[in-house]
PDB file as gemmi writes it, atoms N, CA and C in Angstrom:
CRYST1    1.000    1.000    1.000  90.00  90.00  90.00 P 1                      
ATOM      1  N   UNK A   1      31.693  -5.019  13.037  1.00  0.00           N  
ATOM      2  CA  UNK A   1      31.616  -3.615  12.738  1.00  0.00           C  
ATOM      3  C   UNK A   1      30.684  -2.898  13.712  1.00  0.00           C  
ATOM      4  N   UNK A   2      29.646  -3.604  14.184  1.00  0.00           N  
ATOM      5  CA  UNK A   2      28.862  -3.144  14.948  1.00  0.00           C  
ATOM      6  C   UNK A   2      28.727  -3.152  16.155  1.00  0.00           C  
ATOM      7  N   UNK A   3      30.122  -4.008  16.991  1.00  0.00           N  
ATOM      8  CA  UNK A   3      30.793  -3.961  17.979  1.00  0.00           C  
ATOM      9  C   UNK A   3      31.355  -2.645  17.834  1.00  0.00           C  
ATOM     10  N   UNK A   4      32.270  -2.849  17.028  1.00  0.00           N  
ATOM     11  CA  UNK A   4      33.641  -1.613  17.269  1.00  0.00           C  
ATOM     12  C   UNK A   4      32.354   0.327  17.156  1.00  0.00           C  
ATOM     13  N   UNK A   5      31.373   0.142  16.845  1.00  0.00           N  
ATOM     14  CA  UNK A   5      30.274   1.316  17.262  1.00  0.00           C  
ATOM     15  C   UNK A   5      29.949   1.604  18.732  1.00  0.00           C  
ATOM     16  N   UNK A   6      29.756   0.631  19.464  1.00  0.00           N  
ATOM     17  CA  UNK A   6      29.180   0.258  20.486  1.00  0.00           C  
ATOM     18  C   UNK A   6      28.041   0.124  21.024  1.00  0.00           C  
ATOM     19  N   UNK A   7      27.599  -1.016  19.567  1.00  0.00           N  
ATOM     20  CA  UNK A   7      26.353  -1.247  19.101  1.00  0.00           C  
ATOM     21  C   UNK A   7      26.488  -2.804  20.239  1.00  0.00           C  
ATOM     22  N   UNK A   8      25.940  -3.209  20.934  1.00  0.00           N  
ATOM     23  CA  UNK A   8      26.133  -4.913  21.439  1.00  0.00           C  
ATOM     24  C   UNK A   8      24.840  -5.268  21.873  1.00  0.00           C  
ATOM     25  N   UNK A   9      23.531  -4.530  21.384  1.00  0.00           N  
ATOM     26  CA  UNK A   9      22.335  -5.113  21.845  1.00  0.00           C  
ATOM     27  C   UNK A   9      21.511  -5.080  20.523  1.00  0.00           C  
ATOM     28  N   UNK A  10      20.947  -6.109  20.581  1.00  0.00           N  
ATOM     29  CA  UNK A  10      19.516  -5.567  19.703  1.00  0.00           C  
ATOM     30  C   UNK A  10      19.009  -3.875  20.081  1.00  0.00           C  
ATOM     31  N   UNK A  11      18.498  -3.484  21.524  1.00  0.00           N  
ATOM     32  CA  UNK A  11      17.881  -2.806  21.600  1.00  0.00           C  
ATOM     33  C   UNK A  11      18.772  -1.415  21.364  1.00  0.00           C  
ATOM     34  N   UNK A  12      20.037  -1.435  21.057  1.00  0.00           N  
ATOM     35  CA  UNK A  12      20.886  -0.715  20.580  1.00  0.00           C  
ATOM     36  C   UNK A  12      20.995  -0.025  19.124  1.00  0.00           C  
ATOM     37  N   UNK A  13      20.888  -1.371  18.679  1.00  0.00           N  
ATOM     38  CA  UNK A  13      20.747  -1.309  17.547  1.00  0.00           C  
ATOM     39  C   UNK A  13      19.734  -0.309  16.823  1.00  0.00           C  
ATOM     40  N   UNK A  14      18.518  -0.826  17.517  1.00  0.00           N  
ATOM     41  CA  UNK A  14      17.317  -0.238  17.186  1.00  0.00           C  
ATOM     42  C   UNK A  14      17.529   1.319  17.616  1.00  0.00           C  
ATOM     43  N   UNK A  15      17.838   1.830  18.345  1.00  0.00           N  
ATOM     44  CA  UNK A  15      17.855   3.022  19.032  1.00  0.00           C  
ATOM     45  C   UNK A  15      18.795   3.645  18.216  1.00  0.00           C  
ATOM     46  N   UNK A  16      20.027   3.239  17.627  1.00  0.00           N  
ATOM     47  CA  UNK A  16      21.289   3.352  16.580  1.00  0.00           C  
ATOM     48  C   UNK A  16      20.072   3.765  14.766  1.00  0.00           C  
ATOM     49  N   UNK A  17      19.228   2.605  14.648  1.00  0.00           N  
ATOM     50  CA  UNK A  17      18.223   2.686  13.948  1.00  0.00           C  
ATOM     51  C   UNK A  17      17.561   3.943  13.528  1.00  0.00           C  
ATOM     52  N   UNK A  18      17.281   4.756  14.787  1.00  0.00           N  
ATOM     53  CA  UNK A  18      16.296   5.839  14.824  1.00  0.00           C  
ATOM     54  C   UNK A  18      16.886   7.253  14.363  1.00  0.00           C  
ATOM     55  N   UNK A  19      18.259   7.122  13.880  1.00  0.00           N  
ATOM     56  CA  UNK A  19      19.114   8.250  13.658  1.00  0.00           C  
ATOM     57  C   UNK A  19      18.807   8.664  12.574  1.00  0.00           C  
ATOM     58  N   UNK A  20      19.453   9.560  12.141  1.00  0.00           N  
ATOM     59  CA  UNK A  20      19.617  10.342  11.070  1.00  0.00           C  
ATOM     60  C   UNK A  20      19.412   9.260   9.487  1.00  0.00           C  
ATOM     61  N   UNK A  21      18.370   9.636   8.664  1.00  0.00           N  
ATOM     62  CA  UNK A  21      18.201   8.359   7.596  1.00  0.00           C  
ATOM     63  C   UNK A  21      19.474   8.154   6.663  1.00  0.00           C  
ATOM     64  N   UNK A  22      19.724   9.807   6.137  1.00  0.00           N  
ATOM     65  CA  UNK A  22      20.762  10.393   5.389  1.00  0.00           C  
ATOM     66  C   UNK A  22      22.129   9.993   5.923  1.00  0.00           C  
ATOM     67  N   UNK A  23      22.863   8.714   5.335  1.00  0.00           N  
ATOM     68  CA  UNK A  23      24.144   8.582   5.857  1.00  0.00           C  
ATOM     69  C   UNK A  23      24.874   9.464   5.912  1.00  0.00           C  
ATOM     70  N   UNK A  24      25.289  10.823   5.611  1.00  0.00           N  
ATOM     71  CA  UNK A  24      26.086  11.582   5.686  1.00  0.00           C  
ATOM     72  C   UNK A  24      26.643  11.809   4.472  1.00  0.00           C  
ATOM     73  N   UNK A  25      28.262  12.615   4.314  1.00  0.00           N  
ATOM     74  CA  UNK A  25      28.754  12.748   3.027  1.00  0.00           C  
ATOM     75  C   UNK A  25      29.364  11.596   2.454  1.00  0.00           C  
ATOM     76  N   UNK A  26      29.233  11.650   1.033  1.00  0.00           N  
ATOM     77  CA  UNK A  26      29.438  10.591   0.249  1.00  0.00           C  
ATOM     78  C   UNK A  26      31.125  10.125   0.601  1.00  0.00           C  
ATOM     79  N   UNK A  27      31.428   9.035   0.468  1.00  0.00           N  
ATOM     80  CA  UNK A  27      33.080   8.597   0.234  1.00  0.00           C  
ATOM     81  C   UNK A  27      33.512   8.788  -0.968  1.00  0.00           C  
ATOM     82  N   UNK A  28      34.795   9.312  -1.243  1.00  0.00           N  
ATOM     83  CA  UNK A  28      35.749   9.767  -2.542  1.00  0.00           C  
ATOM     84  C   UNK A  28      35.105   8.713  -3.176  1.00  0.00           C  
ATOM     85  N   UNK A  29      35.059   8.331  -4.516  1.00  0.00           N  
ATOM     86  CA  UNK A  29      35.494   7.397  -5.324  1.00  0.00           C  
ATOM     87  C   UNK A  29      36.447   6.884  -5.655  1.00  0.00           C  
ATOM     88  N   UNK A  30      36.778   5.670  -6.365  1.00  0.00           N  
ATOM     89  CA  UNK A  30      38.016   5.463  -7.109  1.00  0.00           C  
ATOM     90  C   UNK A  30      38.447   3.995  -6.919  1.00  0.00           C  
ATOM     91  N   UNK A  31      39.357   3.641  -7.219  1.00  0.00           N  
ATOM     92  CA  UNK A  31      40.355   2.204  -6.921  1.00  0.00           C  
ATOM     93  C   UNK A  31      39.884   2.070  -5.900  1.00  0.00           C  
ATOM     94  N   UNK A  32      39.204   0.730  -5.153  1.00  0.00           N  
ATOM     95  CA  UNK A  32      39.521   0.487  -3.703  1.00  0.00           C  
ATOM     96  C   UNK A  32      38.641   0.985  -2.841  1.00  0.00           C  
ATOM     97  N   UNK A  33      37.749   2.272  -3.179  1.00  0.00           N  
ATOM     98  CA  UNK A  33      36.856   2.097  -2.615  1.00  0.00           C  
ATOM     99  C   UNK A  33      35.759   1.413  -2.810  1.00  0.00           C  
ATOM    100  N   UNK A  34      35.202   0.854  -1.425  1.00  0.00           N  
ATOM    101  CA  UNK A  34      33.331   0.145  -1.287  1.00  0.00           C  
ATOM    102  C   UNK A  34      32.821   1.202  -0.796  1.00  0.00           C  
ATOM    103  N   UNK A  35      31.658   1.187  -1.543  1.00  0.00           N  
ATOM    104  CA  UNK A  35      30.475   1.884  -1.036  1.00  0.00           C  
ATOM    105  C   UNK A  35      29.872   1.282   0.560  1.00  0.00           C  
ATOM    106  N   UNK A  36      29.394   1.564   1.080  1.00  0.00           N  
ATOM    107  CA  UNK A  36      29.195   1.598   3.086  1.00  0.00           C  
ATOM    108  C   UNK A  36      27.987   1.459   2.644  1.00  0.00           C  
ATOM    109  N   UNK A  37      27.025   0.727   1.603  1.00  0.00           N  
ATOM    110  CA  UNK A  37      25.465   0.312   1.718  1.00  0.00           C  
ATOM    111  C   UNK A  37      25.256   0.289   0.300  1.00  0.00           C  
ATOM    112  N   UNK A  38      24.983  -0.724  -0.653  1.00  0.00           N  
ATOM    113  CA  UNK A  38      24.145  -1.653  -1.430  1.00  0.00           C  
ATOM    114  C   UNK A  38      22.797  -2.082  -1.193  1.00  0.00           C  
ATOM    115  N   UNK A  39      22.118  -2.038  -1.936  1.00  0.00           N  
ATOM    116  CA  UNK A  39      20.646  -2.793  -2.293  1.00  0.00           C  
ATOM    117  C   UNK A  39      20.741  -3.729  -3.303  1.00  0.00           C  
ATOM    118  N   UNK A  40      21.067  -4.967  -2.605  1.00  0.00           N  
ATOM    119  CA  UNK A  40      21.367  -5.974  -3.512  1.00  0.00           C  
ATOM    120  C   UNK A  40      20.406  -6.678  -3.715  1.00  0.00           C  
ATOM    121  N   UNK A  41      18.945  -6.379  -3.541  1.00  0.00           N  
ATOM    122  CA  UNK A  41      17.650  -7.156  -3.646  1.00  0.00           C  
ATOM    123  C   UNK A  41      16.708  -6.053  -4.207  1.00  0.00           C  
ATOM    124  N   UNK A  42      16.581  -5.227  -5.565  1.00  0.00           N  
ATOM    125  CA  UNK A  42      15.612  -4.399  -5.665  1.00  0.00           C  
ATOM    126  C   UNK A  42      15.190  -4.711  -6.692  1.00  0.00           C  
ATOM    127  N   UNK A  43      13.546  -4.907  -6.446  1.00  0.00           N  
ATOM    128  CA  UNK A  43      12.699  -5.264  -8.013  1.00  0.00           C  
ATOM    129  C   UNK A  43      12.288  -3.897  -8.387  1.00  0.00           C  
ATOM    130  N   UNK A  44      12.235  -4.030  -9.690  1.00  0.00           N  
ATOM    131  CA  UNK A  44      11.123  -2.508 -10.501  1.00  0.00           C  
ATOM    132  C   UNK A  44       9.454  -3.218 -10.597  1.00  0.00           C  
ATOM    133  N   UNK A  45       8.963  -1.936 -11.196  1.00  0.00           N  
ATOM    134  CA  UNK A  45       7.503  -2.517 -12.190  1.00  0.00           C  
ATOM    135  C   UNK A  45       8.156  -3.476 -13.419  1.00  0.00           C  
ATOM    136  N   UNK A  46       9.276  -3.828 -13.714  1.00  0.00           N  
ATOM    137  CA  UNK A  46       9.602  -4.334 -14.895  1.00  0.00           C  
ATOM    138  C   UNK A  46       9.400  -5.970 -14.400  1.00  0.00           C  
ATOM    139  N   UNK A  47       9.555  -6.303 -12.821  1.00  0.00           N  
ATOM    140  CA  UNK A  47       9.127  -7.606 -12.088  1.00  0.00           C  
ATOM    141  C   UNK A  47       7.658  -7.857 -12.141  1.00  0.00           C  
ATOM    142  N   UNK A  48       6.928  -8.169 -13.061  1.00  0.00           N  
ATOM    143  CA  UNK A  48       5.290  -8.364 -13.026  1.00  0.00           C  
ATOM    144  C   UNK A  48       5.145  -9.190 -12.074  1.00  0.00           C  
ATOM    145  N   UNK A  49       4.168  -8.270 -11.178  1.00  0.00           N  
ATOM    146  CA  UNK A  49       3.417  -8.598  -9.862  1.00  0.00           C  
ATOM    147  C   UNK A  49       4.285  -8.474  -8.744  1.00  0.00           C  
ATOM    148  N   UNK A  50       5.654  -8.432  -8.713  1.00  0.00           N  
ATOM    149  CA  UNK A  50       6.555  -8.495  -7.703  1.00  0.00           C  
ATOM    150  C   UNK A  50       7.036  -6.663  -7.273  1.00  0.00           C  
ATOM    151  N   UNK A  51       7.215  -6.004  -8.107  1.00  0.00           N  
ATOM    152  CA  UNK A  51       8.124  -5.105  -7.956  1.00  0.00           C  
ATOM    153  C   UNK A  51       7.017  -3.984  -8.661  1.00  0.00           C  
ATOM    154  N   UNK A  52       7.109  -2.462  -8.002  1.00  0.00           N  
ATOM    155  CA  UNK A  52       5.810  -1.646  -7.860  1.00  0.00           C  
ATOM    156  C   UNK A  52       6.614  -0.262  -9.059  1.00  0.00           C  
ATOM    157  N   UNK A  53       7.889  -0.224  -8.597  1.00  0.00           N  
ATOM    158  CA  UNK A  53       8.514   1.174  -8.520  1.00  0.00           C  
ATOM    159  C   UNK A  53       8.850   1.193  -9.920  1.00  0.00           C  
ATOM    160  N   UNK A  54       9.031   2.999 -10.950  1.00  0.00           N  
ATOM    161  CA  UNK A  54       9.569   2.640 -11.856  1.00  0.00           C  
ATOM    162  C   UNK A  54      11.431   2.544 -11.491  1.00  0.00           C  
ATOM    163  N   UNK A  55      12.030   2.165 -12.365  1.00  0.00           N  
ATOM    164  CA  UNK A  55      13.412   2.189 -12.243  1.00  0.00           C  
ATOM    165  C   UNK A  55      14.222   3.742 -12.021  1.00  0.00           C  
ATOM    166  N   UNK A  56      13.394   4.764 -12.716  1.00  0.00           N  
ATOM    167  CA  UNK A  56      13.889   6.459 -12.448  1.00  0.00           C  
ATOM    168  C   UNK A  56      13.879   6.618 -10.975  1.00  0.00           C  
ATOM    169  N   UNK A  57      12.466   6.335 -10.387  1.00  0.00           N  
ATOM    170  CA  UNK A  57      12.240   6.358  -9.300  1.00  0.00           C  
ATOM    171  C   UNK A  57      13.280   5.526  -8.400  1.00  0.00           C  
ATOM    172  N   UNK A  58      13.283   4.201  -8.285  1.00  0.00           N  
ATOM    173  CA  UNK A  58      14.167   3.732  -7.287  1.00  0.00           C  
ATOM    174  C   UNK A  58      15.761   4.221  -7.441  1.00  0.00           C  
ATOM    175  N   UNK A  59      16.162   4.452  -8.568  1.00  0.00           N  
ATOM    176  CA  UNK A  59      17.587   5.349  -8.433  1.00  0.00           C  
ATOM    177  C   UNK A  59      17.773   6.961  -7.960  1.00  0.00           C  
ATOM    178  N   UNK A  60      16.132   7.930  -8.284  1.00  0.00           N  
ATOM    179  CA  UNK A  60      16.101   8.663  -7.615  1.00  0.00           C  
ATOM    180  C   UNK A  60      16.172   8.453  -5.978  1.00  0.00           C  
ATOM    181  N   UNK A  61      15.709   7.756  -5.408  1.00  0.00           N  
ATOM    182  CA  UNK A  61      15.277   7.526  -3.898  1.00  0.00           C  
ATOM    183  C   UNK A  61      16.800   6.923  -3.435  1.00  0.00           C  
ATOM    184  N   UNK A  62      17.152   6.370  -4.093  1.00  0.00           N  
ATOM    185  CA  UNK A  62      18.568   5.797  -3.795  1.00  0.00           C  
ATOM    186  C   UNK A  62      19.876   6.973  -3.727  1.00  0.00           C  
ATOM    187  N   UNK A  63      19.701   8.020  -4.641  1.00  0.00           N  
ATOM    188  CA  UNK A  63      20.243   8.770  -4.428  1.00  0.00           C  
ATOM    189  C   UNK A  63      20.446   9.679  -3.392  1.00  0.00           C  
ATOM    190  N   UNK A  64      19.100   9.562  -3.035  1.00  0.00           N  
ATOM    191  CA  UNK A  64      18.437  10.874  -1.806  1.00  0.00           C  
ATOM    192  C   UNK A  64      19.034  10.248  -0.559  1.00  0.00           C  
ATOM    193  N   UNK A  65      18.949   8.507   0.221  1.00  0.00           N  
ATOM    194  CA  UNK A  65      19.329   7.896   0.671  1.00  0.00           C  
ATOM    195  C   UNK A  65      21.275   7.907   0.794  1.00  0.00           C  
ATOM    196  N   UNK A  66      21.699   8.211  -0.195  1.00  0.00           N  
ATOM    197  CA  UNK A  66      23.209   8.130   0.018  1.00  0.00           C  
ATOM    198  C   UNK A  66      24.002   7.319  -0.482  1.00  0.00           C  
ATOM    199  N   UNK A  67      23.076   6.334  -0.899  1.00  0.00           N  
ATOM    200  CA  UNK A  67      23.643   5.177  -1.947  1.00  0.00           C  
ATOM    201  C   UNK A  67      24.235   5.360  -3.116  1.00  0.00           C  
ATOM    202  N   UNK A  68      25.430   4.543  -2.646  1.00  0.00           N  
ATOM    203  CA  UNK A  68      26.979   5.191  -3.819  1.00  0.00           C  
ATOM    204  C   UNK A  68      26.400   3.741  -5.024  1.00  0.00           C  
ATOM    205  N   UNK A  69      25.499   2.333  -4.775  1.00  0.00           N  
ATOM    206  CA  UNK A  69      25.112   1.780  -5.279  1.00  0.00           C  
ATOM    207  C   UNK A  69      24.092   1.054  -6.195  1.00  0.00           C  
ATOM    208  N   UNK A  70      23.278   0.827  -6.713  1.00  0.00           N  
ATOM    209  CA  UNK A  70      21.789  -0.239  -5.956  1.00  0.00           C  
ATOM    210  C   UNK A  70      22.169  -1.693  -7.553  1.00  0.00           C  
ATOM    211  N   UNK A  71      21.857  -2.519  -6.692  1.00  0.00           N  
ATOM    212  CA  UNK A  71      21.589  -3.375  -7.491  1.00  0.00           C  
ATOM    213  C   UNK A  71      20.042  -3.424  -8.345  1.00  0.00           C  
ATOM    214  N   UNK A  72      19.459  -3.608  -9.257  1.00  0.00           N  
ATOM    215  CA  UNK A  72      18.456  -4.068  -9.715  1.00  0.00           C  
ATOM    216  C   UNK A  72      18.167  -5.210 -10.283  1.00  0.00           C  
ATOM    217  N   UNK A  73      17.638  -6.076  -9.550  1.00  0.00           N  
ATOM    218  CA  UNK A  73      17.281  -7.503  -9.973  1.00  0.00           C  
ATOM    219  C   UNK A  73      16.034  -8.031 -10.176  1.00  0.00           C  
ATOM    220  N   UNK A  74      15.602  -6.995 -11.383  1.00  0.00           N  
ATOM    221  CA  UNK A  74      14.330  -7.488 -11.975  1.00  0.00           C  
ATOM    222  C   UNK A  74      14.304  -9.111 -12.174  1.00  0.00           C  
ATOM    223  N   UNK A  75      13.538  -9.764 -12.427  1.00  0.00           N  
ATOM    224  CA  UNK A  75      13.604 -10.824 -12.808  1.00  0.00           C  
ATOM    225  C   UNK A  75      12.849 -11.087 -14.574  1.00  0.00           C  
ATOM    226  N   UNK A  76      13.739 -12.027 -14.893  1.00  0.00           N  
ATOM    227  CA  UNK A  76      13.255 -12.279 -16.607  1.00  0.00           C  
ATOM    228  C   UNK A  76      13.438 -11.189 -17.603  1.00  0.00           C  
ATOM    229  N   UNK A  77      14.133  -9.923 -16.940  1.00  0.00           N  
ATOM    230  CA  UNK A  77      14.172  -9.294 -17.766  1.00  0.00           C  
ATOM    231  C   UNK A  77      14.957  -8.005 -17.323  1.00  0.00           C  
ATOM    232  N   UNK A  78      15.788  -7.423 -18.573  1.00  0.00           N  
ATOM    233  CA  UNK A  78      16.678  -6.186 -17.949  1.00  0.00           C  
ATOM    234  C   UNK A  78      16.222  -5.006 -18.683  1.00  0.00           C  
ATOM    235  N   UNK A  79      15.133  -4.633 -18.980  1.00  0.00           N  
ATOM    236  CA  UNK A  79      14.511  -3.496 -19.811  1.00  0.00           C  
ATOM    237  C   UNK A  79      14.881  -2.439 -18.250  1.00  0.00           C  
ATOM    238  N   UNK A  80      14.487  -3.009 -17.127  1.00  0.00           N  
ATOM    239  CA  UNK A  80      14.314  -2.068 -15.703  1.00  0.00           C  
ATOM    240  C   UNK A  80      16.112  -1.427 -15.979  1.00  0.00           C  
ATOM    241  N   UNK A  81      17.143  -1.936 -15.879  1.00  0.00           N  
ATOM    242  CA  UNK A  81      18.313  -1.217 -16.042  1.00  0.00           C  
ATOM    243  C   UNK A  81      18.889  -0.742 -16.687  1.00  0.00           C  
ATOM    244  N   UNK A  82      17.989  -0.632 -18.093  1.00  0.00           N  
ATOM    245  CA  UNK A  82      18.407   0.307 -19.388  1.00  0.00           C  
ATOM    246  C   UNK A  82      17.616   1.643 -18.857  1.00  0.00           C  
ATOM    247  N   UNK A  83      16.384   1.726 -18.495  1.00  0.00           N  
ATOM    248  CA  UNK A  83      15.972   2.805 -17.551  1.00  0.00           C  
ATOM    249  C   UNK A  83      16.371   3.518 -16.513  1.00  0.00           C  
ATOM    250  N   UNK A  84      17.118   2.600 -15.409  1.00  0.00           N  
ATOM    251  CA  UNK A  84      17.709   3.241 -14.467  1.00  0.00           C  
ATOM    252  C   UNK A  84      18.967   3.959 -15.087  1.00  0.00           C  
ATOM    253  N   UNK A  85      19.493   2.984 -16.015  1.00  0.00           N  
ATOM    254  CA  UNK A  85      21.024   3.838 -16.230  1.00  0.00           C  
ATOM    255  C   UNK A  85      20.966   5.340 -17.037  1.00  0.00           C  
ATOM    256  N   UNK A  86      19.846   5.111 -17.599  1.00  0.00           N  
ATOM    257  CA  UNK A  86      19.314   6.235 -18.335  1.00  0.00           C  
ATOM    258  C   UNK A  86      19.023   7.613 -17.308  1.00  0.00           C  
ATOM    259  N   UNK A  87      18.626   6.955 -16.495  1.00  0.00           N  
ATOM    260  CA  UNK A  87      18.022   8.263 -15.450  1.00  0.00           C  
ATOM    261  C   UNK A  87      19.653   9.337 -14.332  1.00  0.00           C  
ATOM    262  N   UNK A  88      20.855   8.124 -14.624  1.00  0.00           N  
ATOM    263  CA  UNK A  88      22.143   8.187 -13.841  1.00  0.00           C  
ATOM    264  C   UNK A  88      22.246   9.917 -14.352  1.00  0.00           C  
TER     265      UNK A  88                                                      
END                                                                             
């Protein structure tokens, strides 16, 4: 994918990196579509000692970001995604 950009260096990459944070406009929803970026590794404060953020917060910031997704993978416990979904 990052060929067909004409992304072929690290230092490309990085420079590709420095753009605009805000992916742009969202993709339709529906059947068949993927979202173009997941956070499939995010702890809350509900992770003791691991994870800082409340759950309102990281779905706010996720939103602002462009993310049609986020995973939350508190650990030992799912109190963090009765919060986030709450905040949807």
């Amino acid at each position: 994918m990052l060929r067909e950009q004409g992304i072929t260096s690290e230092a490309e990459l990085r420079r590709a990196a420095d753009g605009p944070r805000h992916p742009g406009p969202r993709m339709p929803r529906g059947p068949g579509r993927v979202p173009r970026y997941a956070e499939l590794h995010c702890l809350s404060a509900f992770s003791f000692l691991r994870g800082a953020s409340e759950p309102a917060e990281l779905v706010e910031r996720a939103y602002e970001l462009g993310y049609e997704a986020l995973a939350l993978t508190d650990e030992c416990s799912l109190a963090g995604v009765v919060r986030a979904h709450a905040q949807l």
